[in-house]
TISEVEX-116680 format. One record per residue (C-alpha): residue in one letter; x, y, z. Coordinates in steps of 0.25 Angstrom, whole numbers, padded with zeros to 4 digits, always signed. Layout:
! TISEVEX-116680
AXYZ;...
END
This chain:
! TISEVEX-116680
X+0132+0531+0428;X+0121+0527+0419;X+0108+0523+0425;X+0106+0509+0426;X+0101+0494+0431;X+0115+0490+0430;X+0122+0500+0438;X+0111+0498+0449;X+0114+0484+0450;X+0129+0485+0449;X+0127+0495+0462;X+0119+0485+0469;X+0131+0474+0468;X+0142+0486+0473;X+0134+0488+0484;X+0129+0475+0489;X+0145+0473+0490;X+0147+0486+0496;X+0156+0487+0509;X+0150+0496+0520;X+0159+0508+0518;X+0153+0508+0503;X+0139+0516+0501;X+0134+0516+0487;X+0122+0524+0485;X+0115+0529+0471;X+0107+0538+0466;X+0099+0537+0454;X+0096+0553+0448;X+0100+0561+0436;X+0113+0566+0436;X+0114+0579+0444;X+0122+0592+0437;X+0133+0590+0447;X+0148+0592+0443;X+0154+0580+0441;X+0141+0571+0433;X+0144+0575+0418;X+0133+0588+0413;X+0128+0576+0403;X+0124+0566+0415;X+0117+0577+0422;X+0101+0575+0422;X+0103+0560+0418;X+0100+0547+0428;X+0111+0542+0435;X+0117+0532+0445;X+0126+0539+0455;X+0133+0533+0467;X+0135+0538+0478;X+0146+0532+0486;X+0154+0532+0501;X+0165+0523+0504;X+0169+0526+0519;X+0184+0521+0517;X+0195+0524+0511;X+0196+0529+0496;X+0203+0518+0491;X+0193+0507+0497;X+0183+0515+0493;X+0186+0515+0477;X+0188+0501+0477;X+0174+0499+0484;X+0167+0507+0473;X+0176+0500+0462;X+0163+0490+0460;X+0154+0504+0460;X+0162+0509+0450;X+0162+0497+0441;X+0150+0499+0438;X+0151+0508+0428;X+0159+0522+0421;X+0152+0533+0431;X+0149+0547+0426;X+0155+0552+0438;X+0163+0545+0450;X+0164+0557+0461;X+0168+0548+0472;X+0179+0551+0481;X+0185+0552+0496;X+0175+0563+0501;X+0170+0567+0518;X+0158+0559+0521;X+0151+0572+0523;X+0155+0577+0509;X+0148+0563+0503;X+0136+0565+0511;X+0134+0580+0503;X+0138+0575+0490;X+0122+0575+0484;X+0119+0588+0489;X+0122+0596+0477;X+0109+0588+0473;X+0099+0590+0484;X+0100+0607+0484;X+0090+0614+0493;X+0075+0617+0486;X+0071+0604+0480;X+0058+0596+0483;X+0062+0580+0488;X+0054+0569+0492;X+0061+0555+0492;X+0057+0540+0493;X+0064+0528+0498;X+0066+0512+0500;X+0077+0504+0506;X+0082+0491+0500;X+0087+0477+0504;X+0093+0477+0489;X+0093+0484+0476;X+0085+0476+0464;X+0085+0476+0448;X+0072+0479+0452;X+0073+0493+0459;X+0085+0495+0451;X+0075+0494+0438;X+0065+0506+0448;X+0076+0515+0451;X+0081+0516+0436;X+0066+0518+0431;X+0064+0530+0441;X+0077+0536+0440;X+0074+0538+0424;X+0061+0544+0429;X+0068+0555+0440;X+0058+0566+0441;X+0067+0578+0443;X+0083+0579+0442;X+0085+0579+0456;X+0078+0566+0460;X+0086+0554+0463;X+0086+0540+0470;X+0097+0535+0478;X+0098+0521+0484;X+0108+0522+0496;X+0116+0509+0500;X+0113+0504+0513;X+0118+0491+0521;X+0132+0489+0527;X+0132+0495+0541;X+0117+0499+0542;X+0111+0485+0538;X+0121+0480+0551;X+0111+0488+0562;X+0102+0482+0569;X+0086+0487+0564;X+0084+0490+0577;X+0096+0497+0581;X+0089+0510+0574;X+0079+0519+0570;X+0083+0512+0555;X+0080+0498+0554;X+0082+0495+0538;X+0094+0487+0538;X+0091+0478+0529;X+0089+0491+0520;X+0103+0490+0509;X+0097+0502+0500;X+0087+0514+0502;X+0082+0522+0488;X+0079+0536+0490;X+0070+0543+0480;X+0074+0557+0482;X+0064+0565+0474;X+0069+0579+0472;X+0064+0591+0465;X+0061+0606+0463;X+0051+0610+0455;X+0038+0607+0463;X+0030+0601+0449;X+0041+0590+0451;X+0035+0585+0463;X+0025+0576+0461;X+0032+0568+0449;X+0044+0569+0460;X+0037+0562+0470;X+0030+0553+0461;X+0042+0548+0454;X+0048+0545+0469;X+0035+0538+0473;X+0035+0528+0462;X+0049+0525+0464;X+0046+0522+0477;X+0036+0513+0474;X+0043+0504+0463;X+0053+0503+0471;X+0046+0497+0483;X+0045+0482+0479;X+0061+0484+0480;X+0062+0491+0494;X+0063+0484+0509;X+0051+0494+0513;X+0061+0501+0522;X+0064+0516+0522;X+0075+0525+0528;X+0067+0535+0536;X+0075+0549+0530;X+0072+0544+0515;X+0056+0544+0518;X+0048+0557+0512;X+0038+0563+0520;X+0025+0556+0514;X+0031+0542+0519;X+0027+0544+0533;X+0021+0529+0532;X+0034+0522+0530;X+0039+0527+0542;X+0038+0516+0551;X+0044+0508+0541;X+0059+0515+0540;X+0060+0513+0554;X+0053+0497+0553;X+0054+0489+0564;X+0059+0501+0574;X+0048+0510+0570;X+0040+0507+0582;X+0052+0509+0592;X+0053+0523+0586;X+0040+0526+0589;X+0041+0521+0603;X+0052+0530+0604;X+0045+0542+0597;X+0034+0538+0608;X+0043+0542+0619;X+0050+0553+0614;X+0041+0561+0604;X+0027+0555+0609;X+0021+0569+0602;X+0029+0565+0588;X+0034+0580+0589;X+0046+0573+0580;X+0038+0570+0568;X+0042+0579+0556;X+0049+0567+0550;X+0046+0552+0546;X+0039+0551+0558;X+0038+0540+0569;X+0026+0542+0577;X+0026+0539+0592;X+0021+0526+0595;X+0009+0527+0603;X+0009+0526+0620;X+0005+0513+0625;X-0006+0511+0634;X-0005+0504+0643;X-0014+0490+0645;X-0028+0491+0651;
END
């Protein structure tokens, strides 16, 4: 499909109707040399859905029947398929030896604002393997308790990933720039919220706040368990420090 405002906004309406066995996400790249996308769409911006429906195939067609409303697609692969086989569906794309670094934000909702963002920096992708992706969230998530786990953004109904990804190392500063001010436009958009696994490694400062108001739980637990922080080759939660006791 052809790049554009109308078919942003015409996903928000389909997915803000969504039942819980219906997962929308997009992907905002040039079009991979893959087998079924047309050799004339290849290198050229596109909108792709990615889709699951966990029901049958008949329900399923008519829950994507306002998806495909939208407009003629270049290609529709969807189909009956094992979950495993959907969760591999984009590794053709992510082969071994490339360079990464990634930027995200969760959303309460998707504006004409961000909308207007996401368009701008998708007509400026740094390499042809870059890509951002806004994941649908909601339904059964948003029904947990912020407490109940390590995760407390369940208010959070969308998260963008900036996924950066090239191989020729003189690609990596423009890469990394572009990612960056991506991030930062689209900040006045986002809840401040992040999901822990989407963070790259310079973003140690925003680690208390993917886990919000259960950070300091965490470190208490840390505390107890791993007091020396030998667990600490990830986004890490430091131990809280001991108590003293009152003089």
């Amino acid at each position: 499909m052809t790049l554009t405002n109308e078919l942003l906004a015409g996903y928000r309406d389909v997915a803000a109707k969504a039942s819980d066995e219906l997962t929308i996400w997009v992907v905002l790249r040039q079009a991979p040399p893959l087998p079924f996308l047309p050799a004339e769409m290849h290198g050229k911006e596109i909108v792709a859905f990615a889709v699951c429906y966990t029901g049958g195939e008949d329900e399923g067609n008519r829950a994507l029947e306002p998806l495909r409303a939208l407009g003629e697609p270049v290609a529709d692969v969807i189909g009956m398929q094992p979950f495993a086989s959907w969760q591999s569906a984009f590794d053709p794309l992510l082969t071994p030896g490339a360079y990464n670094y990634w930027k995200s934000h969760n959303f309460t909702e998707l504006s004409d604002g961000l909308f207007d963002t996401l368009v701008s920096h998708t007509k400026s992708l740094p390499t042809g393997e870059c890509e951002i992706f806004i994941g649908q969230l909601g339904g059964a998530t948003s029904r947990v308790a912020v407490d109940a786990t390590a995760f407390p953004h369940r208010d959070a109904r969308f998260v963008m990933n900036v996924h950066t990804r090239w191989r020729d190392p003189g690609d990596e500063q423009r890469s990394i720039t572009w990612a960056r001010k991506l991030f930062a436009e689209t900040a006045p958009h986002a809840t401040g919220g992040v999901y822990v696994n989407f963070m790259p490694e310079d973003e140690s400062d925003r680690v208390s706040g993917a886990y919000g108001p259960n950070y300091a739980r965490l470190a208490a637990l840390k505390a107890q368990y791993d007091p020396g922080n030998l667990f600490r080759l990830n986004q890490n939660v430091l131990p809280a420090a001991a108590q003293r006791p009152a003089a």
